[in-house]
C-alpha positions in Angstrom: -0.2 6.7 -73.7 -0.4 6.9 -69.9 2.4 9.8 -68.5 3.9 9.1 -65.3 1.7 12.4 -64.1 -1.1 10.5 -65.2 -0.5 7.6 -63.3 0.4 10.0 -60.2 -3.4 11.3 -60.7 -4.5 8.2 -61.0 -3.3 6.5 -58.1 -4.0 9.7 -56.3 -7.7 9.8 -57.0 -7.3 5.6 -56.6 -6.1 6.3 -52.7 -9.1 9.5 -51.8 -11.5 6.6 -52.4 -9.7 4.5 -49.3 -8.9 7.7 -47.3 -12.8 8.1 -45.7 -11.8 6.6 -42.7 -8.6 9.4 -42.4 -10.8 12.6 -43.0 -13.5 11.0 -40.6 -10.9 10.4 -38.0 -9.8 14.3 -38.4 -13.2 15.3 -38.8 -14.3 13.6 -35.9 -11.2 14.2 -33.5 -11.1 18.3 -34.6 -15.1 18.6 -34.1 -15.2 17.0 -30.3 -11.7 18.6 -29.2 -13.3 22.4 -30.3 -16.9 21.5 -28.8 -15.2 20.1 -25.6 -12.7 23.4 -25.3 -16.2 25.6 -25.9 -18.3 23.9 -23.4 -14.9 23.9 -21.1 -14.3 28.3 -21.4 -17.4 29.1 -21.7 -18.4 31.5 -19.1 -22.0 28.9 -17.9 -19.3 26.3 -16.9 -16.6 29.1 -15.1 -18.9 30.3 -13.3 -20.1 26.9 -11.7 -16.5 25.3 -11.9 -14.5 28.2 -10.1 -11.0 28.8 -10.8 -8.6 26.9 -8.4 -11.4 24.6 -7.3 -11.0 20.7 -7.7 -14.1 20.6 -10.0 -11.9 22.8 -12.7 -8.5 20.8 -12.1 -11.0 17.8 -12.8 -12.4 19.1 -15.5 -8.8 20.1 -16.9 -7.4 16.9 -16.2 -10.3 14.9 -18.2 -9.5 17.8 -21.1 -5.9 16.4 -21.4 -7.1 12.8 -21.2 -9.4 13.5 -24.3 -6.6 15.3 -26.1 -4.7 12.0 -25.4 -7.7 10.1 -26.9 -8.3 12.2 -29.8 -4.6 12.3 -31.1 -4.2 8.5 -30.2 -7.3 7.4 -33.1 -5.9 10.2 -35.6 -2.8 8.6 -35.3 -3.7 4.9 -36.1 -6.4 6.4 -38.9 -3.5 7.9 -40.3 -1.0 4.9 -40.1 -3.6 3.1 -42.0 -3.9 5.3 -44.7 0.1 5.1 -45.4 0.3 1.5 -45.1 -2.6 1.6 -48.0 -0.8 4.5 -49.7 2.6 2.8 -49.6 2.0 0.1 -52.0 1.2 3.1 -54.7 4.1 4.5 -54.2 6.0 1.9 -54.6 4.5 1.3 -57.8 5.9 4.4 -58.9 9.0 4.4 -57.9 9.3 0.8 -59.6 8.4 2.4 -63.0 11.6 5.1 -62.3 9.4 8.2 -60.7 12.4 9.4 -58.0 11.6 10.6 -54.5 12.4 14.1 -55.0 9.7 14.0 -57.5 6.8 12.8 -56.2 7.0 14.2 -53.1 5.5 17.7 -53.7 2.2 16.1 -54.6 2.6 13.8 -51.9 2.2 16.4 -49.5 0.1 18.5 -51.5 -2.0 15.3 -50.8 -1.5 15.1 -47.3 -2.1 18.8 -46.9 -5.4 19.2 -48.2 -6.7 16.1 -47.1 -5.9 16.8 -43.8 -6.5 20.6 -43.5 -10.1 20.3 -45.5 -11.0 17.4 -42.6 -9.8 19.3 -40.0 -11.1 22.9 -40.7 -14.3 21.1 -41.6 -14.4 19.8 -37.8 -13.8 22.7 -36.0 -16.7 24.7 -37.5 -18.7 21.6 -37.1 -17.6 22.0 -33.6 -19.7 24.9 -33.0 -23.3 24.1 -33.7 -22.2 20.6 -32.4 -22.0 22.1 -29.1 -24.7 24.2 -29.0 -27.0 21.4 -30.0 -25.9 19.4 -27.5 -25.8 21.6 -24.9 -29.5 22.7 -25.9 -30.6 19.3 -25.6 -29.3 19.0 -22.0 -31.8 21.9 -21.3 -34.6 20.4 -22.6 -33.8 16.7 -21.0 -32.1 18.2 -18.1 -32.8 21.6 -16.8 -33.9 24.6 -18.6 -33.1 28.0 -17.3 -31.6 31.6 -17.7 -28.3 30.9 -16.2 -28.0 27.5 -18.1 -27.3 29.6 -21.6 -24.2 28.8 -23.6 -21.9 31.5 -24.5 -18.8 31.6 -26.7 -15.5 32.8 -25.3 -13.6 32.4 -28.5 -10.7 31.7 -26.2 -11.4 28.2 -27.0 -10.0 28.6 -30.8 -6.6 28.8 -29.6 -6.9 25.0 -28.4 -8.3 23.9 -31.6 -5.8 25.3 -34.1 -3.0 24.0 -31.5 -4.3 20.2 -32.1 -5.2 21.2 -35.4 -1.7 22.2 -36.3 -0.6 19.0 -34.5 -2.8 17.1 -36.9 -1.0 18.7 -40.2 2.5 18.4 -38.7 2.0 14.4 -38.0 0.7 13.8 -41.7 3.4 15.8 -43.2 6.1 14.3 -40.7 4.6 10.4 -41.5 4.4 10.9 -45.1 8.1 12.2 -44.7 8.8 8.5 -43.3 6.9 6.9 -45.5 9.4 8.5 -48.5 12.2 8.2 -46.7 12.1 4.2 -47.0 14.8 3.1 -49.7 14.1 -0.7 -50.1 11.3 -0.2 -52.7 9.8 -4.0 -52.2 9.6 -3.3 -48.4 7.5 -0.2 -49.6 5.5 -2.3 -51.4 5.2 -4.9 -49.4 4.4 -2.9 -46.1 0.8 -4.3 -46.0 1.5 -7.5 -45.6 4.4 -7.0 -42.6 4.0 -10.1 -40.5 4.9 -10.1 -36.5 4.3 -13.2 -35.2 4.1 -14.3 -31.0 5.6 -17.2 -29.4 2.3 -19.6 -28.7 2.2 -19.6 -24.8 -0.1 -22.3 -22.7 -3.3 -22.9 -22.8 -3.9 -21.8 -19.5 -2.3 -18.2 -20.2 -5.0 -16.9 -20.4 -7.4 -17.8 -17.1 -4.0 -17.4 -15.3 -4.1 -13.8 -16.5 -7.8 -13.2 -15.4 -6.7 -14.3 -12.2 -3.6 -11.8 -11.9 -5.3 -8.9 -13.1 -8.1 -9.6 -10.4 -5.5 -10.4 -7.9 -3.3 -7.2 -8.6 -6.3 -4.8 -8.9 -7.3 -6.1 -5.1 -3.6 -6.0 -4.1 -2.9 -2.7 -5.6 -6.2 -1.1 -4.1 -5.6 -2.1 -0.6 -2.0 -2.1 -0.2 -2.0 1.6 0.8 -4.1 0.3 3.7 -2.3 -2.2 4.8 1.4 -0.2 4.5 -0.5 2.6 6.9 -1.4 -0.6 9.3 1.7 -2.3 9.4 4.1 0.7 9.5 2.3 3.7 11.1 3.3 6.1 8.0 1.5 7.6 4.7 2.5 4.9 1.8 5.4 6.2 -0.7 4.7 6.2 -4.5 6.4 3.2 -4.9 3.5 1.4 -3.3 1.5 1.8 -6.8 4.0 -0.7 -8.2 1.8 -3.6 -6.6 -0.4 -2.7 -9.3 1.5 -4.1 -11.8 0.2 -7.5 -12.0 -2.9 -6.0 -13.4 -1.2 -4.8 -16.6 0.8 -8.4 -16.6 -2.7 -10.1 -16.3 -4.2 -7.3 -19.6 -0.9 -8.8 -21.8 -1.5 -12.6 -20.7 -5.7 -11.9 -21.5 -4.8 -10.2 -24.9 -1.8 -12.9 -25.9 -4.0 -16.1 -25.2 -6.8 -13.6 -27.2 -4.8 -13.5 -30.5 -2.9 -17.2 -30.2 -5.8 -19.8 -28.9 -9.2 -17.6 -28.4 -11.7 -18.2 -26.2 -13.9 -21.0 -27.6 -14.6 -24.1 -26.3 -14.2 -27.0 -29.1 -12.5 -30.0 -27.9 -14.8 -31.7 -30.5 -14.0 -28.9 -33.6 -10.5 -28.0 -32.5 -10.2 -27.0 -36.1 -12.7 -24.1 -36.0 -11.7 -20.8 -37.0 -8.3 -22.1 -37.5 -7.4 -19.9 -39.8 -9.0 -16.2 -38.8 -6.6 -17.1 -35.5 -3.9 -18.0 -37.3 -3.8 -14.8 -39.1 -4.2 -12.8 -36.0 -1.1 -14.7 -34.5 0.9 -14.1 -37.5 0.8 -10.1 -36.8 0.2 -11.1 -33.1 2.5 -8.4 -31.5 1.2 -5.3 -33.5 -2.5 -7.1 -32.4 -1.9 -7.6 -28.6 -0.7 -4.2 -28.4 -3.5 -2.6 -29.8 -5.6 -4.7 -27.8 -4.2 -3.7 -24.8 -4.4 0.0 -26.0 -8.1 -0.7 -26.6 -8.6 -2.1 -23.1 -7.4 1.1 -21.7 -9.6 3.0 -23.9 -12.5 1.5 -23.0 -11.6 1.5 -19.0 -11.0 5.3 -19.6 -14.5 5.4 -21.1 -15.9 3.6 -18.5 -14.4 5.4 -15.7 -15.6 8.6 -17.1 -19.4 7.4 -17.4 -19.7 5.1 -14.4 -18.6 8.8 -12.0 -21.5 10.4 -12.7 -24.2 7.4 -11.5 -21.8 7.1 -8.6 -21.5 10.5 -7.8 -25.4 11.9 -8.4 -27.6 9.2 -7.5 -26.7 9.2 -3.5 -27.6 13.0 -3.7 -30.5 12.7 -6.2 -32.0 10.3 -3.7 -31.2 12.2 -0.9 -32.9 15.7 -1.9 -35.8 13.6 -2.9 -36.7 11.4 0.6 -36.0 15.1 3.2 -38.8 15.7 5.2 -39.0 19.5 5.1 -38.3 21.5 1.8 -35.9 24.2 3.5 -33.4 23.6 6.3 -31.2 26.0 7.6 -28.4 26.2 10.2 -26.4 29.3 11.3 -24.1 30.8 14.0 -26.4 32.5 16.9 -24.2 35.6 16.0 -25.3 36.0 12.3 -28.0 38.2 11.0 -30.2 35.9 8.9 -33.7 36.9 8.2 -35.8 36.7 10.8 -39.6 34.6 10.2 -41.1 37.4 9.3 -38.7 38.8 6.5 -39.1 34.7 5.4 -42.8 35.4 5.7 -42.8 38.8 3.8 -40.8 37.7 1.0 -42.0 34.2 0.1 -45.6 36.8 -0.3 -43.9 38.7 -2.9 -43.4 35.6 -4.8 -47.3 34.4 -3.9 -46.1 31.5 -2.0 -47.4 29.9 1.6 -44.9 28.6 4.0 -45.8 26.1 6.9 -44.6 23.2 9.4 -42.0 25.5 11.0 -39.5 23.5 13.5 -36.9 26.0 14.9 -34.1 24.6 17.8 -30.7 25.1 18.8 -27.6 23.4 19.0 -24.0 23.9 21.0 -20.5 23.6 19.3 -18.8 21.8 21.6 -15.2 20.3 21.5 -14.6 16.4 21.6 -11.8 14.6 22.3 -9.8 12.0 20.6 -7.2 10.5 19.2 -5.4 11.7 16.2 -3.0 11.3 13.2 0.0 13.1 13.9 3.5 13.0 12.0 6.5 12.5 13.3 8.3 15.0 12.1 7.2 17.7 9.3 6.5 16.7 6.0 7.4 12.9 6.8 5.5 10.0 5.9 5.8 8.5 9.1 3.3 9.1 12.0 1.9 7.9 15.3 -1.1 8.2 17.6 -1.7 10.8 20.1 -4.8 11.7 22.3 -5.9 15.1 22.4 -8.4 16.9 24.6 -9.1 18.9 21.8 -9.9 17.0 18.3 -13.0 18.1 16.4 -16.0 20.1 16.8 -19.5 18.6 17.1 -22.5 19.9 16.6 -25.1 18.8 19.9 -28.7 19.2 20.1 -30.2 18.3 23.2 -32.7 15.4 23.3 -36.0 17.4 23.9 -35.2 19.5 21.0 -34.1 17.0 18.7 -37.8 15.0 19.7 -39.4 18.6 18.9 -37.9 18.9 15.2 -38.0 15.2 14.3 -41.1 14.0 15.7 -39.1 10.9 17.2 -39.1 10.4 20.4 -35.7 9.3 21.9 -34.4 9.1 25.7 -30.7 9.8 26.2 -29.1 8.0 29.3 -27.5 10.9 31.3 -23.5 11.0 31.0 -24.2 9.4 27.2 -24.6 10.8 23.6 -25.6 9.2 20.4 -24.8 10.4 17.0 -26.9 11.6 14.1 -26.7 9.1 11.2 -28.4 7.2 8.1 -30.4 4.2 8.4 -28.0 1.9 7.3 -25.4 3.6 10.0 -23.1 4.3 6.5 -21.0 6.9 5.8 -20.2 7.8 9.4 -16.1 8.6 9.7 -16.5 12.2 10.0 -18.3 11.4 13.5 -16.9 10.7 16.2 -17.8 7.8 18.6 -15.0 7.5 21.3 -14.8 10.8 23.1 -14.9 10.4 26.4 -15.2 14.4 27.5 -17.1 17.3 25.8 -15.4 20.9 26.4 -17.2 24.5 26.7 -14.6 26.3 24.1 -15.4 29.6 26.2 -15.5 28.3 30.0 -13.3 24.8 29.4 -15.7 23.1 31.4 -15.5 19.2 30.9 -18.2 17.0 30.9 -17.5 13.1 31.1 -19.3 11.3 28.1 -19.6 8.1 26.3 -21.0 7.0 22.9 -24.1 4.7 23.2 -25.1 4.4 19.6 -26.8 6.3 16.5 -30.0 7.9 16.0 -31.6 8.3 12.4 -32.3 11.4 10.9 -31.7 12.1 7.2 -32.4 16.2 8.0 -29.5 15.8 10.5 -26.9 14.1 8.4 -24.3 16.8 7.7 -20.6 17.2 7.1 -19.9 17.5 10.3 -21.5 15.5 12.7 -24.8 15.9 14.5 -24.8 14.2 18.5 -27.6 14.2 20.8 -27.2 14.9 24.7 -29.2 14.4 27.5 -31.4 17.5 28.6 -29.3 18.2 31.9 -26.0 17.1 30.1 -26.7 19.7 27.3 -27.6 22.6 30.2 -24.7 22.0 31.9 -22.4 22.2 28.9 -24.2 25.4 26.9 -23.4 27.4 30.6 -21.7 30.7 29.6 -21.4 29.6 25.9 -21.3 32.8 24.0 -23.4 33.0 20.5 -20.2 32.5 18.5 -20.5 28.7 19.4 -24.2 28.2 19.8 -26.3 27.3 16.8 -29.8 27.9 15.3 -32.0 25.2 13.1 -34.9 26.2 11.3 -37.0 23.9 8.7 -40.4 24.5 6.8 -42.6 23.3 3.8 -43.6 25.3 1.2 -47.6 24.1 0.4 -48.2 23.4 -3.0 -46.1 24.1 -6.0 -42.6 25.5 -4.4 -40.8 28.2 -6.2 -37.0 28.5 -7.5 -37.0 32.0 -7.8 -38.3 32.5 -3.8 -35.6 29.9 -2.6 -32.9 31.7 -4.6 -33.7 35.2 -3.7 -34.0 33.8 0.3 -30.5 31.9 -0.4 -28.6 35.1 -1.3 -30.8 37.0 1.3 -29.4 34.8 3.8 -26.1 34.8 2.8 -25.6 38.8 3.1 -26.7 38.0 6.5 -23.2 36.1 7.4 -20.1 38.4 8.2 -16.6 37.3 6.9 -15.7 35.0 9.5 -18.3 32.5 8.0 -16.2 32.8 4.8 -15.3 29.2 5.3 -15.6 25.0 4.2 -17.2 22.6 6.1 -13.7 21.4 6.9 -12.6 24.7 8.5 -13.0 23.5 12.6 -12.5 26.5 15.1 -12.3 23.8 17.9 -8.9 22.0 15.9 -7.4 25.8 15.1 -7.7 26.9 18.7 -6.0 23.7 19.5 -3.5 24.1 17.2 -2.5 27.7 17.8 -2.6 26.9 22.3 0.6 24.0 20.5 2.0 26.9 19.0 1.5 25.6 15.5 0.0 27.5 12.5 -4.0 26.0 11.4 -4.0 24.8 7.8 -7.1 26.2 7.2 -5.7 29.7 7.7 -2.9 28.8 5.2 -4.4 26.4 2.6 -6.1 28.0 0.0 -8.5 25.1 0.0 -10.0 26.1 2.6 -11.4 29.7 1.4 -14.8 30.3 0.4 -15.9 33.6 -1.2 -19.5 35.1 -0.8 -18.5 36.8 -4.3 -19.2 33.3 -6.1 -22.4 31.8 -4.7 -23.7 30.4 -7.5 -20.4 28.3 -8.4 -20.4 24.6 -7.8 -17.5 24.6 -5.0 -19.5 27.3 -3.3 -22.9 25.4 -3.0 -20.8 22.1 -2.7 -18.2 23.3 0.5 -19.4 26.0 2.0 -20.1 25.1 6.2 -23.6 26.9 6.7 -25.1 25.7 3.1 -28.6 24.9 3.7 -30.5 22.4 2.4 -33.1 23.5 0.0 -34.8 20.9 -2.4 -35.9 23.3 -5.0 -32.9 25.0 -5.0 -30.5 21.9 -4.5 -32.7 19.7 -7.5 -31.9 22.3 -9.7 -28.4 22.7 -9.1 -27.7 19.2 -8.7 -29.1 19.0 -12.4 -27.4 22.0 -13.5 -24.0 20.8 -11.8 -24.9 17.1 -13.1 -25.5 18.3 -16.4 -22.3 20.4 -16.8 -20.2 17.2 -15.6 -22.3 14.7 -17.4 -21.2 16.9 -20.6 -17.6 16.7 -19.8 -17.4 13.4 -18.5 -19.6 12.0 -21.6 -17.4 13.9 -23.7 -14.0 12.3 -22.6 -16.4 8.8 -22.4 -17.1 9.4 -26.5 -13.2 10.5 -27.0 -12.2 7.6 -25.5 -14.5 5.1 -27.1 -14.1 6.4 -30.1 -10.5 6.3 -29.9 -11.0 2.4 -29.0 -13.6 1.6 -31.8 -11.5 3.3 -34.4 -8.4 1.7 -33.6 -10.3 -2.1 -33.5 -11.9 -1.3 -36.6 -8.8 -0.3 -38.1 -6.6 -3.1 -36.6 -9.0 -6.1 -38.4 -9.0 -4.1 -41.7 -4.9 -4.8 -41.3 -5.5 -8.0 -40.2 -7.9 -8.7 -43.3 -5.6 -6.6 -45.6 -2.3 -8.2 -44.5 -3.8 -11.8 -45.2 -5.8 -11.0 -48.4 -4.0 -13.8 -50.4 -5.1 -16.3 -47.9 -9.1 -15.3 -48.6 -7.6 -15.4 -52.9 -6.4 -19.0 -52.6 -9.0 -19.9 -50.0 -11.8 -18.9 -52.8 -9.7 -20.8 -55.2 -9.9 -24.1 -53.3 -13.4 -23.8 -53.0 -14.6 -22.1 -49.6 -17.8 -21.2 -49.2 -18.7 -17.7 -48.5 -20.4 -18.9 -45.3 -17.1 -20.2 -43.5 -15.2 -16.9 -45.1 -17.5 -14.6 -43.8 -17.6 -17.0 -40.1 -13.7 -16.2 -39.8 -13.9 -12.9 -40.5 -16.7 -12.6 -37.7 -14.4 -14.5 -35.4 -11.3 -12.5 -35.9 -13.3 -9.4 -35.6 -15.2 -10.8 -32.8 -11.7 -11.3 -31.1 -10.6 -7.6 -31.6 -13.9 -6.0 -30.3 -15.2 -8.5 -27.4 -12.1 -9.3 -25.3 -11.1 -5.5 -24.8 -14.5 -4.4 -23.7 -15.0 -7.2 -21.5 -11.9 -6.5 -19.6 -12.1 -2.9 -19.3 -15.8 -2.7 -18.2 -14.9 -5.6 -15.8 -11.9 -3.8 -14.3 -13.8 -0.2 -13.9 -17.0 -2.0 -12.5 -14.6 -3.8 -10.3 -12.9 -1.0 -9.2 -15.6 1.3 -8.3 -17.2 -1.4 -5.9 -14.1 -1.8 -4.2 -14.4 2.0 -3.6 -17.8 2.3 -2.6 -17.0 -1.2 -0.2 -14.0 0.7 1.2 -15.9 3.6 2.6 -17.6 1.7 5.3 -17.2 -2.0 4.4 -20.5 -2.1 2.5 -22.9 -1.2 0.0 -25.2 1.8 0.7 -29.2 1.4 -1.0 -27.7 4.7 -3.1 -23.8 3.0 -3.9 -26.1 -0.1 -5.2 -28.4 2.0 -7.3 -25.2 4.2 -8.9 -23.8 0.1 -9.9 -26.8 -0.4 -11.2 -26.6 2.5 -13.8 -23.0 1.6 -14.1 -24.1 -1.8 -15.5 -26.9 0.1 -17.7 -24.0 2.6 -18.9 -22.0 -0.7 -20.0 -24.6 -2.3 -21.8 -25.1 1.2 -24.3 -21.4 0.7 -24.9 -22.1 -3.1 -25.5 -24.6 -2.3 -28.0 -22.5 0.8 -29.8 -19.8 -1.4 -29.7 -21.6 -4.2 -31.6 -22.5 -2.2 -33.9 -19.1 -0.7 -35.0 -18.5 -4.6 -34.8 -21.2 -4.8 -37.4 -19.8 -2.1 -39.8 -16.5 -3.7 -39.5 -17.6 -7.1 -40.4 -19.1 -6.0 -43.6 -16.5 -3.5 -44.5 -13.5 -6.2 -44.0 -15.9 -8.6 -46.1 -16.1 -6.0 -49.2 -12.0 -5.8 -49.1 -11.4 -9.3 -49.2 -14.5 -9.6 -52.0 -16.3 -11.9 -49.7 -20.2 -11.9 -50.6 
């Protein structure tokens, strides 16, 4: 005779046979929250994501958005579990077992399940990280400052989410037990929530709002700043709205009507849609939810094309290996110590081009606010804007090989081929000031030269030989310039340039300490108005010589040099480092979305099991049983990721278009991985779509 204890067991060991997809959920979420928190405090990625600099608060930010992930596909793994589970107990409370009673093994359950999964993840978490990190060197770059090390700091972030974990499966199988009607226990599967059927057209209409409000939304800043002369409010985010309007029209006509065309078979997969409208709220949100996912995925692997392959291709196309630019005052080595140390390292040095150039003051109109900290501003011409950086056009023919003839009272400015990118230059000064002697000399813009050695963060102009002698008269060292640029012949070496690099950087006194967007030409301005410089205030602006090897460092600071060894490496090192973080957020995210589709058409399929019962009785066909479970699964999966690839593709070409009104040969080429990025999670997608197709087919015993 079978004791209620025995049938507690029973049911027990009964309900560990549908709990895979719980302890893989924990597993999963507990292994990539301690390998991201590993990768994130170990001291590799501190020292090239410095604290206080945008690359950490990046990184940190994309930390909290694969929390937000990870807890998101734990909690619907988990909701699926009790909704399976709550049909067991609800046998046994039927047969007379009490509450108070069963709910000691209950969460004795819960407990072990849950802390076995999760314990078992963090420790994966480990040797997850360090394999993957391994195989970045040996894809990526391999060197001595690329080793991972531990700072066991990251522990404390695990056992918080880990503890999270436990306290949501104790606190949902609390709710689960707390429900008194023991046929809605039982019958918790099979919950209906059904949707008012909207229009046919609901759901083109939607595709058409969510295009319109992501346009809209993305340029309304602009046109706020154009019509009222002031920085846009917060509000102004609210014209975005229409896009998530659009998401629930697209996800509503999803579940109700699909997306087929069969005027002819109306009748097709009639049922796999009715049984998604008949829990149609519960599905449209989790579609929606999924959407977001997958944008969030998206977002995270289409930054890295877009932010990488403009400077890959860059470093590649220079004309000379090494290219450096420093005050006149500074102590850099000299040719010689160059000479004498690239010998040490058995390396031969040629094509030297040296020249000068003058930082001179331009004029111009700027951005000023009306009163402090007020979102309203106007338009005001200053004698003083910017400083420029001016070569004269004899030297600029000497170090290019181009041969250019500047009309006298004229300048042209430095750019790319495509005459991109070109809003830190300025092209409507109409005087040039000596910042020692205030001399004025009258000039006008007359066009761009192209020079990719030349293109900097601050911009390069070109002057006519007697224009440029009669601004540099009496200009002290402190605002005069040096170039230099060479070619190592044969194989270069990273050692040499980074032993030169921190040779040349001692050279620099404390004054130098300083971003590219530090200006001495807009400080002295502002301090003659008896106003305070930001950069002497804003921490954004310092630089530390302690910290050369960190990303910000090699990223902001004004005299970096341009070294292709040197910057290939780093630019690998530094891509690799994001391409972890960002691909481990992408893979949070995903999984997040692919858990939660696979999970909602097991519901879908559980909820409606009677249907597939009486369906077999009346003589379906496996065939058309198995087609309507591929068309309600195909449903879940496709709709999401074809909106949420859309919207992030869409999105970054509106942001590469906005920078100068069009595409760059380096924007198309970071689109074009974007698109290759989209098709990988196409195909991972499909095949979770896959697994879920013939899991959903062994529940409802479909062969």
């Amino acid at each position: 005779m079978m004791t209620m204890q025995k049938l507690e067991q029973k049911l027990q060991k009964a309900d560990r046979k549908q709990a895979g997809l719980y302890l893989l959920c924990n597993f999963i979420a507990l292994m990539l929250i301690s390998a991201y928190s590993a990768m994130m405090f170990s001291p590799t990625v501190l020292t090239i994501l410095p604290e206080g600099g945008d690359s950490r608060k990046q990184i940190v930010a994309i930390f909290i958005l694969a929390l937000f992930g990870c807890v998101i596909f734990t909690i619907y793994a988990a909701n699926l579990f009790f909704r399976k589970k709550s049909r067991k107990l609800g046998i046994l409370l039927a047969l007379g077992a009490s509450k108070r009673k069963l709910s000691p093994g209950l969460f004795r359950e819960v407990l072990a399940l849950s802390m076995t999964s999760s314990l078992a993840g963090i420790l994966a978490g480990f040797p997850f990280t360090q394999g993957l990190w391994n195989l970045f060197r040996v894809l990526i770059v391999d060197s001595s400052d690329m080793r991972l090390k531990f700072d066991f700091r990251c522990l404390t972030v695990s056992f918080l989410f880990f503890a999270l974990t436990v306290t949501f499966s104790c606190a949902t199988a609390y709710r689960c037990l707390r429900k008194t009607n023991i046929m809605d226990i039982i019958h918790e599967e099979h919950k209906n929530e059904p949707v008012r059927e909207p229009k046919k057209y609901c759901g083109l209409l939607g595709i058409l709002i969510l295009f319109a409000g992501a346009i809209i939304g993305y340029n309304a800043p602009g046109v706020y700043m154009a019509l009222f002369d002031a920085y846009p409010p917060a509000w102004i985010n609210l014209f975005f709205a229409p896009v998530f309007a659009g998401l629930y029209m697209i996800m509503l006509h999803t579940v109700v009507h699909g997306w087929g065309f069969r005027k002819k078979h109306s009748y097709q997969h009639l049922i796999s849609r009715s049984m998604m409208k008949f829990q149609g709220r519960q599905t449209v949100n989790n579609l929606l939810v999924c959407t977001v996912l997958i944008a969030g995925g998206c977002f995270a692997l289409f930054y890295l094309p877009m932010l990488g392959t403009g400077q890959i291709l860059e470093t590649q196309e220079r004309s000379f290996d090494y290219a450096f630019h420093y005050r006149a005052d500074q102590n850099v080595p000299t040719k010689q110590e160059i000479l004498t140390l690239a010998d040490k390292y058995e390396l031969k040095l040629k094509d030297w081009h040296s020249g000068e150039y003058l930082l001179l003051g331009l004029d111009g109109v700027v951005q000023v606010e009306d009163k402090p900290d007020s979102r309203a501003y106007h338009y005001e011409y200053r004698e003083l804007k910017q400083q420029g950086k001016f070569l004269s056009e004899s030297c600029f023919n000497q170090m290019t090989g181009q041969t250019i003839d500047i009309a006298p009272g004229c300048y042209r400015a430095v750019s790319n081929e495509s005459e991109t990118g070109t809003y830190y230059l300025e092209l409507e000064s109409t005087e040039l000031t000596n910042m020692v002697t205030r001399a004025k000399t009258p000039i006008r813009f007359d066009g761009f030269v192209h020079n990719e050695m030349l293109l900097d963060a601050i911009g390069y102009y070109i002057l006519d030989d007697a224009d440029y002698e009669a601004a540099a008269n009496k200009l002290t060292d402190e605002w005069r310039g040096n170039l230099l640029w060479f070619n190592a012949d044969g194989a270069d070496s990273y050692s040499f340039a980074n032993a030169l690099l921190k040779q040349f950087i001692t050279g620099f006194n404390s004054e130098c300490e300083t971003i590219y967007a530090y200006d001495p030409v807009e400080k002295i301005a502002a301090n003659e108005n008896g106003n305070i410089y930001w950069g002497d205030t804003d921490e954004i602006s310092k630089i530390s010589f302690s910290n050369p090897d960190s990303y910000d460092f090699r990223a902001y600071w004004t005299y970096m040099p341009k070294i292709r060894i040197l910057d290939q490496h780093d630019c690998l090192r530094n891509f690799s480092v994001f391409l972890m973080m960002f691909l481990f957020i992408s893979i949070v995210c995903l999984t997040a979305a692919f858990v939660i589709s696979h999970t909602r058409c097991q519901t879908i399929a559980l909820n409606n099991r009677y249907v597939f019962d009486d369906l077999k009785r009346l003589g379906a066909s496996p065939a058309f049983l198995l087609s309507e479970i591929r068309s309600q699964c195909g449903s879940v999966f496709k709709t999401p990721m074809l909106v949420g690839s859309s919207a992030m593709f869409l999105l970054y070409s509106l942001m590469m278009l906005g920078n100068d009104g069009k595409l760059t040969r380096e924007e198309s080429a970071g689109l074009l991985v974007c698109l290759a990025a989209v098709a990988a999670i196409a195909s991972a997608l499909y095949a979770v779509y896959r697994l879920t197709v013939r899991k959903v087919a062994q529940t409802l015993g479909v062969r």
